[in-house]
C-alpha positions in Angstrom: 17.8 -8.1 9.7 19.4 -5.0 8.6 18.3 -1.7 7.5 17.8 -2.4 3.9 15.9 -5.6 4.1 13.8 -3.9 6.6 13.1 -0.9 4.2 12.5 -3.6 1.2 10.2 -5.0 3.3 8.3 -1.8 4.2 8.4 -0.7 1.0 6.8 -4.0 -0.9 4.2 -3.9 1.9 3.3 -0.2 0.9 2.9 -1.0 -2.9 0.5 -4.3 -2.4 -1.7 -1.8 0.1 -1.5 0.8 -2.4 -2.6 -0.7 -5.0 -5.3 -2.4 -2.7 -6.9 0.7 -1.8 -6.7 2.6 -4.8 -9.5 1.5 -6.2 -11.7 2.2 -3.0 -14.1 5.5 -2.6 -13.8 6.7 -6.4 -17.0 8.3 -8.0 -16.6 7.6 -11.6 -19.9 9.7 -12.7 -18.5 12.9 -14.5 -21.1 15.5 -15.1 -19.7 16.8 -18.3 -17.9 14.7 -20.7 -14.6 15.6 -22.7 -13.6 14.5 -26.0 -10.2 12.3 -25.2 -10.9 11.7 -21.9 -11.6 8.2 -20.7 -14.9 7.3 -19.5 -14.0 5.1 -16.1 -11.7 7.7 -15.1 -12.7 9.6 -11.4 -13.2 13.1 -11.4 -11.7 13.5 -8.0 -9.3 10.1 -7.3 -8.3 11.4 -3.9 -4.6 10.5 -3.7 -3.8 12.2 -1.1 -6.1 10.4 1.0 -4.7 7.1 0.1 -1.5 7.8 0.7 -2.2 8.6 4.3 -4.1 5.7 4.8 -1.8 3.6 3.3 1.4 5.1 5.0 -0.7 4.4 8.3 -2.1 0.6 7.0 1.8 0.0 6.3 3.5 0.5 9.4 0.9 -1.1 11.5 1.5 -4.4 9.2 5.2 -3.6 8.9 5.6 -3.0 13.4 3.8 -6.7 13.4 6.4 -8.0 10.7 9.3 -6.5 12.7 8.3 -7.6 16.1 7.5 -11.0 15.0 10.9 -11.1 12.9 12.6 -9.7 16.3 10.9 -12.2 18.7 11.8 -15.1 16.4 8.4 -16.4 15.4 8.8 -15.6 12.1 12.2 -16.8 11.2 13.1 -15.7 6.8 16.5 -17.0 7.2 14.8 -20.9 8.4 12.6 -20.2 5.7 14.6 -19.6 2.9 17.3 -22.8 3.6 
């Protein structure tokens, strides 16, 4: 597989875990309330967080996905025909 399937691969895999974990550890109880401001929004969403745990999430799925694509046991191109 080359380079830029591989990176489309990692980078679908990031997105789906993303999104998985986003909505994980978020306190939506605000102690004051503004005018315009949504009530289910987080005061503290903790991005930063999730992107390190995603980043790490990711390439443990993505190292299985490669080494099972590189042993053969999980062949796309068999798959796709």
């Amino acid at each position: 597989m080359s380079i830029t399937g591989l990176a489309v691969i990692y980078i679908m895999i990031w997105w789906i875990v993303f999104f998985a974990i986003l909505p994980m550890d978020v306190n939506r109880e605000k102690p004051i309330k503004i005018d315009g401001e949504d009530i289910g929004s987080p005061e503290n969403p903790k991005i930063l967080k999730k992107f390190i745990y995603c980043t790490g999430i990711t390439s443990i799925i993505f190292i299985i996905i490669f080494l099972l694509i590189k042993y053969e046991y999980l062949n796309l191109k068999n798959l796709i025909s």
